[in-house]
C-alpha positions in Angstrom: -3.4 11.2 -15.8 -2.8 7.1 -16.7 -3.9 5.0 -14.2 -2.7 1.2 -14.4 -3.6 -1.2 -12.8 -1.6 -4.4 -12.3 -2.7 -8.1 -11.4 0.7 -9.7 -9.0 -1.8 -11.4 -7.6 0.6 -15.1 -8.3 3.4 -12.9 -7.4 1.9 -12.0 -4.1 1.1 -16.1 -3.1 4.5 -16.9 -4.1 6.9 -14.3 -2.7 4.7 -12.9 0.8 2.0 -15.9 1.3 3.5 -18.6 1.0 6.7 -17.5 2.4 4.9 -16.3 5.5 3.2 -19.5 5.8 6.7 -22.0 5.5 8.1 -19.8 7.6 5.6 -19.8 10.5 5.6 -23.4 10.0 9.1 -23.5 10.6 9.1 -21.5 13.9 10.2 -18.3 12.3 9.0 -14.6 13.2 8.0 -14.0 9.5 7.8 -10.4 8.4 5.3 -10.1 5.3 5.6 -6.4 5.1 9.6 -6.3 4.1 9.1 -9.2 1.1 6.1 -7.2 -0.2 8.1 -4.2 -0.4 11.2 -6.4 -1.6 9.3 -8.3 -4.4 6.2 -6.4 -5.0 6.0 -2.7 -4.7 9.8 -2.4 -5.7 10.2 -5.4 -7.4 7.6 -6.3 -10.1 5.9 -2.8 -10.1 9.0 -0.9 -9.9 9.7 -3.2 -12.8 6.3 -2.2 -14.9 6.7 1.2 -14.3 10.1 1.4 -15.9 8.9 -0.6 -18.8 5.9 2.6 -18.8 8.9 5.2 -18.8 8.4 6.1 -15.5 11.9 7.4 -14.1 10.4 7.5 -10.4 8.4 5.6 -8.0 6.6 7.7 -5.7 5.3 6.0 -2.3 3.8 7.5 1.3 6.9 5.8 2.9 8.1 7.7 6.1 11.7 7.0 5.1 14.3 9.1 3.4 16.8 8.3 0.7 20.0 10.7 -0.1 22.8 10.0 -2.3 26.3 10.3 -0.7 28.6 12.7 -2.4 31.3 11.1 -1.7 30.7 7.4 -3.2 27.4 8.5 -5.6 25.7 6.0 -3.3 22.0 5.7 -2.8 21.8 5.8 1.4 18.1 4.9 3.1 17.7 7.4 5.9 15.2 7.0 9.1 12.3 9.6 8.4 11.4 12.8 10.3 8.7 11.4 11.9 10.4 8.7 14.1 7.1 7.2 15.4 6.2 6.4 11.6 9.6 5.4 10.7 9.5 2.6 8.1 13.1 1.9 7.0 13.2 -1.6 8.7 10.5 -2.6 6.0 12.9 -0.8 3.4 16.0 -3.0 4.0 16.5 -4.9 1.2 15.7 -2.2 -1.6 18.7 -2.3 -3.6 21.0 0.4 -5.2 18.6 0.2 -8.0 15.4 0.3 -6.6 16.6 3.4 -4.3 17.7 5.0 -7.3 14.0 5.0 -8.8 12.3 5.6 -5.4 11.4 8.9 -4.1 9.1 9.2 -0.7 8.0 12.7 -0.1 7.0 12.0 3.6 10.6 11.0 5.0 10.6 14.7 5.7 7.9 15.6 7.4 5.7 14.4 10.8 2.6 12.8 10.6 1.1 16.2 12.0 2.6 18.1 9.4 1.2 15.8 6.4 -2.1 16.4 7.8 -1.8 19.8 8.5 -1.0 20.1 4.7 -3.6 17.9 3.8 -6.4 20.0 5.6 -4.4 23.2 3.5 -6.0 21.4 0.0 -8.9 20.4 1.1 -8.8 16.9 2.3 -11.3 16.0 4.7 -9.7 15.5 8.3 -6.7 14.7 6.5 -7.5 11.4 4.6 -4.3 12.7 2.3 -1.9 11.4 4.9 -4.1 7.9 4.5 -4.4 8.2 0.8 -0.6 8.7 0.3 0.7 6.3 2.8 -2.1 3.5 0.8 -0.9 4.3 -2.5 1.7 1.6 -3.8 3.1 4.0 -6.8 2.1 7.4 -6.6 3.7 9.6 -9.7 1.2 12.3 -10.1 -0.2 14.1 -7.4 2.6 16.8 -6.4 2.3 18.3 -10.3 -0.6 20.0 -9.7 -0.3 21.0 -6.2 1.5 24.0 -4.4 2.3 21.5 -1.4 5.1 22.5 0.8 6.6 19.8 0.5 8.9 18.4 -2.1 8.7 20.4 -5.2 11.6 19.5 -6.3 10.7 16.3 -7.3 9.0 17.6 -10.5 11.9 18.5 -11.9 12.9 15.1 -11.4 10.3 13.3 -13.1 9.7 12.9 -16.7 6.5 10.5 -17.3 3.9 10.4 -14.7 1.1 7.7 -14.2 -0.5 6.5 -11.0 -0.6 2.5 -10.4 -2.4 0.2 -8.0 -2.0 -3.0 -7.2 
């Protein structure tokens, strides 16, 4: 499997740090998660990995996405697991980005990403850890016979992993 790995490092200062900072400075709540995800992980990597061919990011989100029947229209979806619920940090991820984005853990509970983890192997079920840590995760559900997700094979068509 490729593994890439990209330096956003002047990305990072400019579009989270210092925006956190100015805004702190200003008396604002800032919230440094929602413009990394904005700018960053679906933003300049989503970018790269297009560029690579990938059709799909894959990240350990606890959200869902669906595409309405109706108006073809990517929809972002509060996750199974309502205690890990991430979709406020999701907000801004455009038509575009939700297009390319698929998160395998909208649908399950934290228990039952563990539970599967223990299944493969995983010590005490680090997989929940290592998929919720990983910023673009293409790879890992080819070669298992997880529960969860298979479909999304069919759906990809280059794999690599990535880290920031």
């Amino acid at each position: 499997m490729p593994h890439y790995t990209f330096n956003f490092q002047d990305t990072f200062r400019e579009t989270v740090m210092e925006k956190f900072v100015r805004s702190y400075e200003s008396g604002l709540t800032p919230s440094p998660c929602i413009d990394c995800n904005r700018y960053l992980k679906f933003g300049a990597m989503l970018q790269r990995a297009r560029e690579l061919g990938c059709q799909y990011v894959v990240t350990g989100h606890y959200a869902q996405i669906r595409q309405s029947s109706e108006t073809g229209r990517y929809l972002l979806y509060k996750a199974a697991d309502k205690a890990k619920d991430q979709t406020y940090f999701l907000y801004p991820l455009t038509q575009e980005m939700l297009s390319h984005t698929l998160f395998p853990l909208g649908r399950l509970t934290k228990a039952q990403v563990r539970e599967i983890a223990a299944e493969h192997g995983f010590v005490t079920g680090d997989i929940a850890v290592y998929l919720e840590g990983i910023e673009v995760e293409c790879q890992y559900f080819e070669h298992s016979d997880c529960r969860f997700e298979q479909h999304i094979l069919a759906k990809l068509r280059k794999t690599a992993l990535f880290s920031l």
